[in-house]
VOTI-316882 format. One line per field, with one value per residue (C-alpha): x, z, y. Coordinates in nm, 2 decimals. Example, Ala and Ser with C-alpha at 12.3 -4.5 7.8 and 13.67 -1.06 7.14 Angstrom:
<voses>
xx: c(1.23, 1.37)
zz: c(0.78, 0.71)
yy: c(-0.45, -0.11)
</voses>
This chain:
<voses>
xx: c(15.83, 16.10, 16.08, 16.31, 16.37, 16.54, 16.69, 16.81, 16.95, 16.98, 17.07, 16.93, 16.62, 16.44, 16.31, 16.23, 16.04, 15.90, 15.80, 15.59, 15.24, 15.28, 15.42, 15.47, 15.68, 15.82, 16.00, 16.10, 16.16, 16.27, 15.98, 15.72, 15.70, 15.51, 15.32, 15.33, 15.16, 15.07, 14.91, 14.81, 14.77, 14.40, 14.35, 14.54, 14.28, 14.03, 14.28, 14.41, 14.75, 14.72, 14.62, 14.92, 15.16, 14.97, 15.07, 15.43, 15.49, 15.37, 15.59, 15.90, 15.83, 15.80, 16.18, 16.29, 16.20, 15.91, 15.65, 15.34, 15.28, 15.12, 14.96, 14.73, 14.44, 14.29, 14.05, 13.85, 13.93, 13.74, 13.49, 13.36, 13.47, 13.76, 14.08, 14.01, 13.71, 13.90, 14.18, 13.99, 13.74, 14.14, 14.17, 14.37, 14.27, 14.15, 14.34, 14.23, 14.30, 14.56, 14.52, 14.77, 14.83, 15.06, 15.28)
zz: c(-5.25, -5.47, -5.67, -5.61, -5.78, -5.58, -5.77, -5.58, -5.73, -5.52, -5.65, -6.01, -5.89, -5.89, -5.66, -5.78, -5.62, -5.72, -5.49, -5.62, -5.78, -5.91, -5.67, -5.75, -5.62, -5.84, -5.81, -6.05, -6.03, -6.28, -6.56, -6.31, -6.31, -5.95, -5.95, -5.54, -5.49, -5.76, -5.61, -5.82, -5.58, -5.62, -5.78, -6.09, -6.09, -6.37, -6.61, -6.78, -6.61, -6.40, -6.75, -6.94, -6.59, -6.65, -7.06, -6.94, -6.72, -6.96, -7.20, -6.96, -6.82, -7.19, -7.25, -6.95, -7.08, -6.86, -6.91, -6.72, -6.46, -6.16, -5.86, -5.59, -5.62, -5.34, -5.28, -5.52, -5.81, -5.82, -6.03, -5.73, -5.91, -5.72, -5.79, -5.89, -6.17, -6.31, -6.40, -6.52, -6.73, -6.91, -7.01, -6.71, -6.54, -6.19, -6.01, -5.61, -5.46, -5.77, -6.10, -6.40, -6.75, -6.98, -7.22)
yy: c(2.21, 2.18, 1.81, 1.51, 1.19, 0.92, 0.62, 0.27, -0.01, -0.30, -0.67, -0.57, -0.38, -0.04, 0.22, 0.51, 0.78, 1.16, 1.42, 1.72, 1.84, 1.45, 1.25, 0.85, 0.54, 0.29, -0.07, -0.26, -0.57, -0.85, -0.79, -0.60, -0.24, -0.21, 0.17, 0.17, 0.53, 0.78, 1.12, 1.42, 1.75, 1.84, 2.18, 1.95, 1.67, 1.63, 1.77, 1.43, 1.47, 1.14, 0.97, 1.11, 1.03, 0.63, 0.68, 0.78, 0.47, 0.28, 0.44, 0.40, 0.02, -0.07, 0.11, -0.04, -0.41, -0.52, -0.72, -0.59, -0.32, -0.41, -0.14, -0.18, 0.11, 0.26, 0.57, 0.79, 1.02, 1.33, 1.21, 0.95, 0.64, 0.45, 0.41, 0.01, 0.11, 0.39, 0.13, -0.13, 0.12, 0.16, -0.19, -0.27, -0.62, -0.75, -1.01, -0.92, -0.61, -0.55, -0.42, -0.46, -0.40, -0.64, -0.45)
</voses>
């Protein structure tokens, strides 16, 4: 599969979307940097790529001016911890079913 980025702007805000061996969804919006989907092919898990893609957004919302990125976890890694544990065991915070990360 070859990769593709998709960029929308509509009324000031983003969508941005990645297809590949690291595929991801994006919105911004106002301050938020919403991760909708991240997804790591697995023969590439356990590598530290999905914690350098998580460095990179950071990275990007911060260049971008926002504030705080928000996403809503769900599944395992390949370690057997979820999705929600593995974020907060990074210094991300609980509020609900979401997890975010002030910048």
């Amino acid at each position: 599969m070859v990769p593709s980025v998709i960029f929308h702007m509509d009324n000031g805000n983003w969508s941005i979307g990645h297809r590949g061996p690291l595929s991801y969804d994006i919105n911004i919006i106002g301050p938020i940097f919403y991760l909708l989907k991240i997804q790591l092919i697995p023969t590439l898990r356990g590598q530290g790529i999905g914690s350098a893609a998580y460095a990179g957004f950071c990275h990007a919302a911060r260049d971008l001016g926002c504030r705080e990125i928000r996403q809503t976890p769900s599944g395992t890694t390949c370690r057997g911890e979820t999705r929600m544990e593995w974020c907060l065991r990074r210094g991300w915070l609980r509020k609900g079913c979401e997890a975010y990360i002030s910048l």
